[in-house]
PyMOL commands that place a pseudoatom at each C-alpha (Angstrom):
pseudoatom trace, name=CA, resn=UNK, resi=1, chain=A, elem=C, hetatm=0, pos=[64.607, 71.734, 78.706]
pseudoatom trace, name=CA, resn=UNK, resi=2, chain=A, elem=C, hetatm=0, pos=[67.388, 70.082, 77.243]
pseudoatom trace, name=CA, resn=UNK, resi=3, chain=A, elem=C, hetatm=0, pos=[69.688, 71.506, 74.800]
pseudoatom trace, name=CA, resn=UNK, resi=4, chain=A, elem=C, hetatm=0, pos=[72.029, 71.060, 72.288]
pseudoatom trace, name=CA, resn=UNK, resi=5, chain=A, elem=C, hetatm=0, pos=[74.561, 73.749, 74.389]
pseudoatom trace, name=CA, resn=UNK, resi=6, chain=A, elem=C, hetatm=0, pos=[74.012, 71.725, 77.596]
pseudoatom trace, name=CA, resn=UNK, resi=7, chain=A, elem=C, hetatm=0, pos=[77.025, 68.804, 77.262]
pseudoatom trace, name=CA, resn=UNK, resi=8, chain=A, elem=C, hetatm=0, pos=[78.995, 71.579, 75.837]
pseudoatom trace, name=CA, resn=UNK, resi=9, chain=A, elem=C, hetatm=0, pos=[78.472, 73.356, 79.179]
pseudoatom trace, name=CA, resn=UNK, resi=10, chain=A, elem=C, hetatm=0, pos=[78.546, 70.439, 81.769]
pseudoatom trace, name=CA, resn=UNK, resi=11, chain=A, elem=C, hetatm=0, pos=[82.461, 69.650, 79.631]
pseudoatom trace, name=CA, resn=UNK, resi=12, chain=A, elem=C, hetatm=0, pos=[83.357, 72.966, 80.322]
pseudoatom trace, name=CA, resn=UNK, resi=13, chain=A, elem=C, hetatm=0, pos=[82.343, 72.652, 83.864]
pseudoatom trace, name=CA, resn=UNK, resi=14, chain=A, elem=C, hetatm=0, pos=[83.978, 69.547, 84.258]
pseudoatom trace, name=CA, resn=UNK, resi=15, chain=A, elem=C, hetatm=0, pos=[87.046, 70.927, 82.934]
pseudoatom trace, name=CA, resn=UNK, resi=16, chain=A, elem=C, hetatm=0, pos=[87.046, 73.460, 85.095]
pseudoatom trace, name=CA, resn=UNK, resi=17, chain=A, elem=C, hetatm=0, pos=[85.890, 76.795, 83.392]
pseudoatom trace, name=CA, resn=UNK, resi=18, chain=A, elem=C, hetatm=0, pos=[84.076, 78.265, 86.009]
pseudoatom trace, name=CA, resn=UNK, resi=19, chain=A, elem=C, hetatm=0, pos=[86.275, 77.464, 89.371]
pseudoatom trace, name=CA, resn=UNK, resi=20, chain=A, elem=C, hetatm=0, pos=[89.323, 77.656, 88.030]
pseudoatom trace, name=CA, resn=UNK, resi=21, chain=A, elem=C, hetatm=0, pos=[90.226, 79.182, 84.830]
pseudoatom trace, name=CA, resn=UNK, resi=22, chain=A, elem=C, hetatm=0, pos=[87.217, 82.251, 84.486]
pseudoatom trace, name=CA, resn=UNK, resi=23, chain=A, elem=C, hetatm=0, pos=[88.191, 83.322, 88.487]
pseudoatom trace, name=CA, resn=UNK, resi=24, chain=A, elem=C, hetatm=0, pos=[91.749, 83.548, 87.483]
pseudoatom trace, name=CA, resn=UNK, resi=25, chain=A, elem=C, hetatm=0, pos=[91.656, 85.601, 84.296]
pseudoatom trace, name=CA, resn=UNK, resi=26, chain=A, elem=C, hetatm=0, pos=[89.412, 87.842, 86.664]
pseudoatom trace, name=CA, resn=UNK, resi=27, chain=A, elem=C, hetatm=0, pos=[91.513, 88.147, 89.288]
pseudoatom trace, name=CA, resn=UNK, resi=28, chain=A, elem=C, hetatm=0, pos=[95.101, 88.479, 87.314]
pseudoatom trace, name=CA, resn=UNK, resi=29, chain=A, elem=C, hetatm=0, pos=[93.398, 90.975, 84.555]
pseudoatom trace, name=CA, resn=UNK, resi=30, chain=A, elem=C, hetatm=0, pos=[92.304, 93.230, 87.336]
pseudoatom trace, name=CA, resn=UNK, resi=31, chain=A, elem=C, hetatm=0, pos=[95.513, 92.995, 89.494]
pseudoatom trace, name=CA, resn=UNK, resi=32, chain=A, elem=C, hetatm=0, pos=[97.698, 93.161, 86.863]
pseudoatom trace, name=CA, resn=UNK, resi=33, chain=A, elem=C, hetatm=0, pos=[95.284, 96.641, 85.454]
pseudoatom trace, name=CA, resn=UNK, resi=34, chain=A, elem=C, hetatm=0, pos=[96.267, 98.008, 88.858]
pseudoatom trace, name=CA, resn=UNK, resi=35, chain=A, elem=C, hetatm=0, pos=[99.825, 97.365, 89.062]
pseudoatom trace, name=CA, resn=UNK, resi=36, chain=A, elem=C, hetatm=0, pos=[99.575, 98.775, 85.447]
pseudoatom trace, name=CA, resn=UNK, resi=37, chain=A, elem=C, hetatm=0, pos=[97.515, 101.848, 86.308]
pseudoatom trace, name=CA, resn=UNK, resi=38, chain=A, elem=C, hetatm=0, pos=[99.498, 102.578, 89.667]
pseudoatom trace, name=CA, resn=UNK, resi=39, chain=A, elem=C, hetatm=0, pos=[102.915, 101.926, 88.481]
pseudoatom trace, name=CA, resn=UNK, resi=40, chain=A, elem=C, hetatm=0, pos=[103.153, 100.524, 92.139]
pseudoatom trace, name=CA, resn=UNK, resi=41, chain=A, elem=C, hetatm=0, pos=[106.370, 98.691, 91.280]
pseudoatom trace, name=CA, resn=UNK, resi=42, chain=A, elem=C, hetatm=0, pos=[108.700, 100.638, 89.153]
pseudoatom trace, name=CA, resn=UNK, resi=43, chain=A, elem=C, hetatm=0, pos=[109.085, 102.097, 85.825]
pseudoatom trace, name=CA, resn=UNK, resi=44, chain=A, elem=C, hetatm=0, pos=[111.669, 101.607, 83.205]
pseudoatom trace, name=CA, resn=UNK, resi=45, chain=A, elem=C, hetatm=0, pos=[112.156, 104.146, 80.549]
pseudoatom trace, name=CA, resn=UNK, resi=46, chain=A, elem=C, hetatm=0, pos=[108.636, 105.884, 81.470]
pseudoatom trace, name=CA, resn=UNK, resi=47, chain=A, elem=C, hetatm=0, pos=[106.658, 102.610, 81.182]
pseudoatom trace, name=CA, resn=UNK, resi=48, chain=A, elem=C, hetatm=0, pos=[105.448, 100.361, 83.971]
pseudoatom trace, name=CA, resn=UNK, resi=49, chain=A, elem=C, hetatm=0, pos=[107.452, 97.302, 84.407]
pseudoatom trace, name=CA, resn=UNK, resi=50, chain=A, elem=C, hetatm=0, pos=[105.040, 94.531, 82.125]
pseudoatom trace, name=CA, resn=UNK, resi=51, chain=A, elem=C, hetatm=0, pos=[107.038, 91.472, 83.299]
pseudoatom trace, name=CA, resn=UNK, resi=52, chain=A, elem=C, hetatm=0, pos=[107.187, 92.055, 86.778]
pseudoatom trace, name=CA, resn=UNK, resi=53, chain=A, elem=C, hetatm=0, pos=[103.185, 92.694, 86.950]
pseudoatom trace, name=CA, resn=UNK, resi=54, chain=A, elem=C, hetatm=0, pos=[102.560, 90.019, 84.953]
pseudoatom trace, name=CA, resn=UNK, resi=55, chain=A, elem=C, hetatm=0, pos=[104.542, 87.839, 87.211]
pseudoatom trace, name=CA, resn=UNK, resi=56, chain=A, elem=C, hetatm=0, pos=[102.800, 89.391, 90.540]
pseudoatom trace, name=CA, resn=UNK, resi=57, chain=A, elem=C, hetatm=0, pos=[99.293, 89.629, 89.205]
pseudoatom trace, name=CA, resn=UNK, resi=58, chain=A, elem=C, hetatm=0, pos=[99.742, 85.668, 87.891]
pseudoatom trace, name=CA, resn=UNK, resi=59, chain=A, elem=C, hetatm=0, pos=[101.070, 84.780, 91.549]
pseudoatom trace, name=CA, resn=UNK, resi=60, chain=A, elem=C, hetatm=0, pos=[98.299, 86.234, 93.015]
pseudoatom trace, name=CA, resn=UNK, resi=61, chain=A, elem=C, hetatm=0, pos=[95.581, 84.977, 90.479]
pseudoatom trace, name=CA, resn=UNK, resi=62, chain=A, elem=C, hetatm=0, pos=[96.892, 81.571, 91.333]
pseudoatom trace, name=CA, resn=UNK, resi=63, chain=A, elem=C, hetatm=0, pos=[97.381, 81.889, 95.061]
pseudoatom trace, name=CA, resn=UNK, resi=64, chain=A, elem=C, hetatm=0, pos=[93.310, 83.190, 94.876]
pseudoatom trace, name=CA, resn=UNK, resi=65, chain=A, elem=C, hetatm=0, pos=[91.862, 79.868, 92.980]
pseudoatom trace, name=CA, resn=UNK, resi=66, chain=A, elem=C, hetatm=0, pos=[94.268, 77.876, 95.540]
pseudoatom trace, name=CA, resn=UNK, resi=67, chain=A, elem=C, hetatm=0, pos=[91.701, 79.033, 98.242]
pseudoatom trace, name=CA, resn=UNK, resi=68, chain=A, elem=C, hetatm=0, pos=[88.574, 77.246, 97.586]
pseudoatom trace, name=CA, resn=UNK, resi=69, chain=A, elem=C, hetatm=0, pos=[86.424, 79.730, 99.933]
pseudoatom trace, name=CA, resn=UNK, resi=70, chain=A, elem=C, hetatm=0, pos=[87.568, 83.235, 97.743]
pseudoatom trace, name=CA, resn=UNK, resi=71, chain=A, elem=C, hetatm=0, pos=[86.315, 81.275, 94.562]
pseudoatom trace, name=CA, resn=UNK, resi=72, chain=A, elem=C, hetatm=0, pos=[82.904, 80.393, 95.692]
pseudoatom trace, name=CA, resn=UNK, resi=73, chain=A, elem=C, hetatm=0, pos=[82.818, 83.929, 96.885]
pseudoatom trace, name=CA, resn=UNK, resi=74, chain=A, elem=C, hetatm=0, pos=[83.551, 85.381, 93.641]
pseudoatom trace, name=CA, resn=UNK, resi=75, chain=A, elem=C, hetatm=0, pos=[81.311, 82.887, 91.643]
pseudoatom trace, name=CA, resn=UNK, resi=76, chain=A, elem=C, hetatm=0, pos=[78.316, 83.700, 94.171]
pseudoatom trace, name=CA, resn=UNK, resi=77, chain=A, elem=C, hetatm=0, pos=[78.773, 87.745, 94.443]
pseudoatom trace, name=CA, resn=UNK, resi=78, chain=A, elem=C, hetatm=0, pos=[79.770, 88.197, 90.529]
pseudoatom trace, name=CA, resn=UNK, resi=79, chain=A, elem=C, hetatm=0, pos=[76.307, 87.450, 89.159]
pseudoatom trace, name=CA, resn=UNK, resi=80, chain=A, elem=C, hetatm=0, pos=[74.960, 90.193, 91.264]
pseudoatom trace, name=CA, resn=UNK, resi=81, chain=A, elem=C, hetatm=0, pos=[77.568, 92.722, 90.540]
pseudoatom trace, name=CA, resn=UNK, resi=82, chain=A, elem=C, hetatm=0, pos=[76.234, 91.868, 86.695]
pseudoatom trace, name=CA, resn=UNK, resi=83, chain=A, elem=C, hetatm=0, pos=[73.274, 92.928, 87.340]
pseudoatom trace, name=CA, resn=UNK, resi=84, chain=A, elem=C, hetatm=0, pos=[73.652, 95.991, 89.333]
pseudoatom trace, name=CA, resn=UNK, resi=85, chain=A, elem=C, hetatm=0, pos=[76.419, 96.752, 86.333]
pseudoatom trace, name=CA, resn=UNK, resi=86, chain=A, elem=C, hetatm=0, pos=[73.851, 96.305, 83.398]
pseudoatom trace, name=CA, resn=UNK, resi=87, chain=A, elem=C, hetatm=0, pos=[71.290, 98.213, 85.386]
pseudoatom trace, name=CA, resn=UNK, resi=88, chain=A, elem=C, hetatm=0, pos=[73.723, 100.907, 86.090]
pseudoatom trace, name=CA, resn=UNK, resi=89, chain=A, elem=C, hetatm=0, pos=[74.295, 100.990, 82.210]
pseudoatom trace, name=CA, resn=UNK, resi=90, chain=A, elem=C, hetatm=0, pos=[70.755, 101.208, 81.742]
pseudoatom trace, name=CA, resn=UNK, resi=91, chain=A, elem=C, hetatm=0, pos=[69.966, 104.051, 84.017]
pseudoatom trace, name=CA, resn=UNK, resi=92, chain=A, elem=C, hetatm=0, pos=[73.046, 105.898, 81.910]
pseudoatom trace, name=CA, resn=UNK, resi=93, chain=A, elem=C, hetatm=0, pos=[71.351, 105.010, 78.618]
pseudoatom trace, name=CA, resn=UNK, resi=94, chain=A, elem=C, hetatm=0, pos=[67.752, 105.722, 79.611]
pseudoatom trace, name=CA, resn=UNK, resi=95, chain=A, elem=C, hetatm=0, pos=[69.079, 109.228, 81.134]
pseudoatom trace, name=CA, resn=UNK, resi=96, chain=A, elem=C, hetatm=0, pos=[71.106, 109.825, 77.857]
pseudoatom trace, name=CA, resn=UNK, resi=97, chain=A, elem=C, hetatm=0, pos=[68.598, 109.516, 75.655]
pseudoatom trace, name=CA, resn=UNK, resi=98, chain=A, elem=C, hetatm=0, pos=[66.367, 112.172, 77.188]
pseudoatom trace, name=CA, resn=UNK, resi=99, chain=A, elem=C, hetatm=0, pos=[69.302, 114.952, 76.830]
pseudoatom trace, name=CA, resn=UNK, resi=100, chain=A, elem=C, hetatm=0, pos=[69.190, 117.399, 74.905]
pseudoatom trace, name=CA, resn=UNK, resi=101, chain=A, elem=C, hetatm=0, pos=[71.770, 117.062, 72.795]
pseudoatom trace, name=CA, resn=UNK, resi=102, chain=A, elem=C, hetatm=0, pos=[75.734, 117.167, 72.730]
pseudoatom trace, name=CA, resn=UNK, resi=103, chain=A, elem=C, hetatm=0, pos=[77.351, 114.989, 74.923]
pseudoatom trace, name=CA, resn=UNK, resi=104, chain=A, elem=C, hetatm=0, pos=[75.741, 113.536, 78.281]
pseudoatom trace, name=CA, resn=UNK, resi=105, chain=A, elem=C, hetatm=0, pos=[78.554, 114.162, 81.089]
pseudoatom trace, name=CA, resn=UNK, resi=106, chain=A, elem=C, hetatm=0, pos=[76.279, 112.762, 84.304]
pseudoatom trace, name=CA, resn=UNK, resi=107, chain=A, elem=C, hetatm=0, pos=[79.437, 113.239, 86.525]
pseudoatom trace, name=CA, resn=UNK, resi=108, chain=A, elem=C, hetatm=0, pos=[79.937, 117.708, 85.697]
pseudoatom trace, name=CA, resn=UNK, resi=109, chain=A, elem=C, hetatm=0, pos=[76.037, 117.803, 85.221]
pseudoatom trace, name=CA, resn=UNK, resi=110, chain=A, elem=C, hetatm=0, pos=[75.079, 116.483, 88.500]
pseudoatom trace, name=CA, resn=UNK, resi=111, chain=A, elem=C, hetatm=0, pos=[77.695, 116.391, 91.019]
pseudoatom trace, name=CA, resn=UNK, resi=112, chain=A, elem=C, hetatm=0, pos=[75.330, 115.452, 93.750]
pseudoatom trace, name=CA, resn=UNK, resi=113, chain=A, elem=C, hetatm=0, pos=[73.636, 112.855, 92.003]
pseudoatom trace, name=CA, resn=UNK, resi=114, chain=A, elem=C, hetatm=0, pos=[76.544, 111.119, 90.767]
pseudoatom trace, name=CA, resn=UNK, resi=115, chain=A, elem=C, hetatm=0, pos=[78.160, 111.129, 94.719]
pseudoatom trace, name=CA, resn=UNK, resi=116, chain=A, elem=C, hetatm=0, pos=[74.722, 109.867, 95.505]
pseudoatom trace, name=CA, resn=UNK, resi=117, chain=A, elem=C, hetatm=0, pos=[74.402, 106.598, 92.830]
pseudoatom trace, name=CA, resn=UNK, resi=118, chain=A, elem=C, hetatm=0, pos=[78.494, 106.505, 93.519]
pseudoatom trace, name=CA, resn=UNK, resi=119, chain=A, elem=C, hetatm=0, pos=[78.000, 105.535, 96.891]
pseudoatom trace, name=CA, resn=UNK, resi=120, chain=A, elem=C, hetatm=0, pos=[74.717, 103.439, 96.537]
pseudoatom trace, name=CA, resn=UNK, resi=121, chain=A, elem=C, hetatm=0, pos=[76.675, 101.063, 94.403]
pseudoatom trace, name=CA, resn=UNK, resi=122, chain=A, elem=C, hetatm=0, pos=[79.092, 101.137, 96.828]
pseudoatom trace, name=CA, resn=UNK, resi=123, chain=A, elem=C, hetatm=0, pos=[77.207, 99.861, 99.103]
pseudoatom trace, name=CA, resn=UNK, resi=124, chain=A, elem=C, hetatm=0, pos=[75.072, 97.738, 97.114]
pseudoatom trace, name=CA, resn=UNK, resi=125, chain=A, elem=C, hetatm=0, pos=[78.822, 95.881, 95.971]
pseudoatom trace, name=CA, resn=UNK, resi=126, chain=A, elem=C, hetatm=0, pos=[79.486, 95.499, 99.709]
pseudoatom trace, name=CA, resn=UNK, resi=127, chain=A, elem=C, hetatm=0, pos=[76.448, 93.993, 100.442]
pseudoatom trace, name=CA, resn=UNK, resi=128, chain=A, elem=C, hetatm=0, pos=[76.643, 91.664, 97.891]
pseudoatom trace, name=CA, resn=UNK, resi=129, chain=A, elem=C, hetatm=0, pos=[80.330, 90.108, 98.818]
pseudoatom trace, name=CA, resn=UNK, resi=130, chain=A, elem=C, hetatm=0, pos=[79.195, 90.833, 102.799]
pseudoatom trace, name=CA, resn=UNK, resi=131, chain=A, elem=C, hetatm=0, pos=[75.876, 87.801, 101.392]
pseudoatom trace, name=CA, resn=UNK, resi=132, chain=A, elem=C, hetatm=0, pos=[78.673, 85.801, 99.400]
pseudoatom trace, name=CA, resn=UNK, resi=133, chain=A, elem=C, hetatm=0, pos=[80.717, 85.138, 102.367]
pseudoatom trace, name=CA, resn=UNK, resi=134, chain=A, elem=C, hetatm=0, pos=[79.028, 82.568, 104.303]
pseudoatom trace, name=CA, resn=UNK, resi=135, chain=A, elem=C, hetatm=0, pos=[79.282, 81.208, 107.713]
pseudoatom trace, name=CA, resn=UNK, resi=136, chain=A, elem=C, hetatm=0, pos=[77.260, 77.977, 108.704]
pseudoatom trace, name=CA, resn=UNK, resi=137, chain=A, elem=C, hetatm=0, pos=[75.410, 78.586, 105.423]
pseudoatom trace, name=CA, resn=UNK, resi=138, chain=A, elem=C, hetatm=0, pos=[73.780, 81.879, 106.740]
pseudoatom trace, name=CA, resn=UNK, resi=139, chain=A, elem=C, hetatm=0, pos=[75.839, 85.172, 104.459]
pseudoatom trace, name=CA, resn=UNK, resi=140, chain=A, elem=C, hetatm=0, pos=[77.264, 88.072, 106.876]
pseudoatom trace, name=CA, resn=UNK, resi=141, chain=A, elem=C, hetatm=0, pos=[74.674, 90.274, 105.573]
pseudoatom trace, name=CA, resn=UNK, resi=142, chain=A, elem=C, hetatm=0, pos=[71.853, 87.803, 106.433]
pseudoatom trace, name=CA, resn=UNK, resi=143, chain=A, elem=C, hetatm=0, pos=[73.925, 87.471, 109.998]
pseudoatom trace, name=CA, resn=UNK, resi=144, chain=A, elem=C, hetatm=0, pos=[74.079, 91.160, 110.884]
pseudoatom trace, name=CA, resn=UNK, resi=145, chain=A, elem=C, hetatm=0, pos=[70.897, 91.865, 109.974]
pseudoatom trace, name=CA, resn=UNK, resi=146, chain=A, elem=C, hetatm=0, pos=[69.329, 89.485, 111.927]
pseudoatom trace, name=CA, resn=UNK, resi=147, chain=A, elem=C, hetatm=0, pos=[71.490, 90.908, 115.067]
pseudoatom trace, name=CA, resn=UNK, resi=148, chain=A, elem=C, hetatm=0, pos=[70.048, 94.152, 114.276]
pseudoatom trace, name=CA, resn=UNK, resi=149, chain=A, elem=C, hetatm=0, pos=[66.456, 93.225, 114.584]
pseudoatom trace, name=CA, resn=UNK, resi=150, chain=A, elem=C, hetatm=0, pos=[66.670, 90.738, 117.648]
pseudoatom trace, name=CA, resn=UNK, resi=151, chain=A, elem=C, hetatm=0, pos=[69.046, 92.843, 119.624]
pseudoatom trace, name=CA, resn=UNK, resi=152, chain=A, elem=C, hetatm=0, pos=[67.569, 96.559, 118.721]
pseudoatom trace, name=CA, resn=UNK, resi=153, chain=A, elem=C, hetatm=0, pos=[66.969, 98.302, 122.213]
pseudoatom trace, name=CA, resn=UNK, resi=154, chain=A, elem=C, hetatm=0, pos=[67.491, 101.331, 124.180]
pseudoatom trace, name=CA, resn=UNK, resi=155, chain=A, elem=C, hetatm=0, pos=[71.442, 100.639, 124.387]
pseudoatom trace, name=CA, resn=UNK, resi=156, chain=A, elem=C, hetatm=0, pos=[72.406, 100.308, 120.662]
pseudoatom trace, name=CA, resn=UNK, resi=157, chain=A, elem=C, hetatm=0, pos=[69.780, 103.106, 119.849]
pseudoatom trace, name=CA, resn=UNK, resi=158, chain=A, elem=C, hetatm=0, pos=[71.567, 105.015, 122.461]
pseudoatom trace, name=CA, resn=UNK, resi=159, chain=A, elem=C, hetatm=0, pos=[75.023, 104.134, 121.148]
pseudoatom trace, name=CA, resn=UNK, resi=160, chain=A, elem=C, hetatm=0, pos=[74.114, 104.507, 117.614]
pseudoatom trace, name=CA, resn=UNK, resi=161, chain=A, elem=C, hetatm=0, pos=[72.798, 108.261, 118.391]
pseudoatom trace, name=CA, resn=UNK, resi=162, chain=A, elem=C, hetatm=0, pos=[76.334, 109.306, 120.352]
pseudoatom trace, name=CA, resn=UNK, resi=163, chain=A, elem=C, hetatm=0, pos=[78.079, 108.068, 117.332]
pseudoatom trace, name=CA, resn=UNK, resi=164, chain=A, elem=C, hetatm=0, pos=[76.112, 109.600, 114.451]
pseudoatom trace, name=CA, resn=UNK, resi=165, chain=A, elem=C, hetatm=0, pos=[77.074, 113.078, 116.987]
pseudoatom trace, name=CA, resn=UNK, resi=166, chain=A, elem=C, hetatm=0, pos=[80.838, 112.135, 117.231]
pseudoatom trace, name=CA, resn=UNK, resi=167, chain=A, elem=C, hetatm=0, pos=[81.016, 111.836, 113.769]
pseudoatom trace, name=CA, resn=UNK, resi=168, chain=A, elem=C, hetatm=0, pos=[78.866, 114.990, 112.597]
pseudoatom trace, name=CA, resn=UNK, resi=169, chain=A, elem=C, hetatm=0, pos=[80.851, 116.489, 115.302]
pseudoatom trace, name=CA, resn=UNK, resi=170, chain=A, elem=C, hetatm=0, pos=[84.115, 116.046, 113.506]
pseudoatom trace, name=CA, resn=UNK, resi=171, chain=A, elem=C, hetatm=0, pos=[82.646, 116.872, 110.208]
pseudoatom trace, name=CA, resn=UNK, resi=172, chain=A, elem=C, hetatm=0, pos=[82.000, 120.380, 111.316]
pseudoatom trace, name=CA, resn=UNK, resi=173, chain=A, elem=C, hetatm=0, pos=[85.575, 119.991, 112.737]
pseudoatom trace, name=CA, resn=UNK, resi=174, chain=A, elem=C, hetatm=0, pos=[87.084, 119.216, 109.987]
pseudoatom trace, name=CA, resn=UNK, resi=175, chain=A, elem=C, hetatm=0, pos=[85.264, 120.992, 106.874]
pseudoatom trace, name=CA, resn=UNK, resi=176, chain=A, elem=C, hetatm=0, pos=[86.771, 123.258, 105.202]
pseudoatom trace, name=CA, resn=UNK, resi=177, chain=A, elem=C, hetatm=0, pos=[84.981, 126.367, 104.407]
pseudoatom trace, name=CA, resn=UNK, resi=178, chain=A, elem=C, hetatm=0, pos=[85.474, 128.814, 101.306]
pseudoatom trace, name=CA, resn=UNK, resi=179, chain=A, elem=C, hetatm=0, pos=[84.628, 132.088, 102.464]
pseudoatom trace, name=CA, resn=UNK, resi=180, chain=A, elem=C, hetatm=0, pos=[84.778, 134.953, 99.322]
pseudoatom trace, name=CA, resn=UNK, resi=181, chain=A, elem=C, hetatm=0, pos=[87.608, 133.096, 97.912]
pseudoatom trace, name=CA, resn=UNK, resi=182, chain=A, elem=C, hetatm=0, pos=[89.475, 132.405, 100.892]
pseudoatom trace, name=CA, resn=UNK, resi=183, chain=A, elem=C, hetatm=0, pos=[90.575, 129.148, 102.439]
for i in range(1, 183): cmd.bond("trace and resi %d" % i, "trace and resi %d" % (i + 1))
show_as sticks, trace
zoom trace
């Protein structure tokens, strides 16, 4: 259905809105957030250096829509990232409104559960840019799954099982224990 947005939409594609100039404001707002944030290259007078992240996060902005393959990456994971963002936001709201009352701190509250979601949208992000990169038209996620399931046998469940050990292995290693105070 035809409307009266749509050859305001197809100009603005033309023009280049949506592989050029949206996944370059992206890239240079975020890059230039973190150089802000991180203070990575200098600070004059107690305040990051402005002109020399601008500079950096514009060089890299444009040296990202000068590779064809990032941009169709971006424009083909960022839809998804959306949606896991507004359903994220919705989870937050629908838990908020069934507190008590006060303020809802999901991160103090629930340490567990906030590690848990944490690193499920990790990996849900990962998947998604692992789909966006394609190869022959099939995405890496599509690619490695499909290895899974043709070449699951005795070897990789083998291999799979001496590595989970290893690493549990080093865990114990590793953690540190707080025994009555003392490290």
């Amino acid at each position: 259905m035809a409307t009266v947005l749509d050859p305001a939409i197809d100009f603005l594609r033309a023009f280049g809105l949506f592989d050029i100039i949206l996944p370059f404001l992206l890239i240079f707002t975020l890059v230039f957030a973190i150089l802000e944030k991180t203070r990575v290259l200098g600070e004059e007078g107690g305040k990051p250096k402005k002109n020399l992240n601008a500079i950096v996060a514009f060089v890299i902005g444009l040296l990202v829509i000068a590779t064809a393959n990032i941009v169709s990456i971006i424009n083909e994971a960022l839809p998804n990232i959306i949606l896991l963002l507004v359903i994220s936001i919705a989870f937050l709201i629908l838990l908020g409104s069934f507190w008590a009352s006060g303020e809802f701190d999901f991160r103090k509250e629930h340490r567990g559960w906030y590690t848990f979601f944490l690193i499920a949208l990790f990996i849900a992000v990962i998947a998604i840019f692992l789909q966006a990169i394609k190869i022959d038209g099939f995405g890496l996620l599509e690619i490695a799954i499909d290895f899974v399931i043709n070449n699951f046998g005795g070897s990789i469940v083998g291999a799979l099982i001496i590595l989970i050990v290893i690493i549990v292995s080093i865990w114990f290693v590793v953690h540190d224990k707080q025994e009555g105070g003392k490290k």
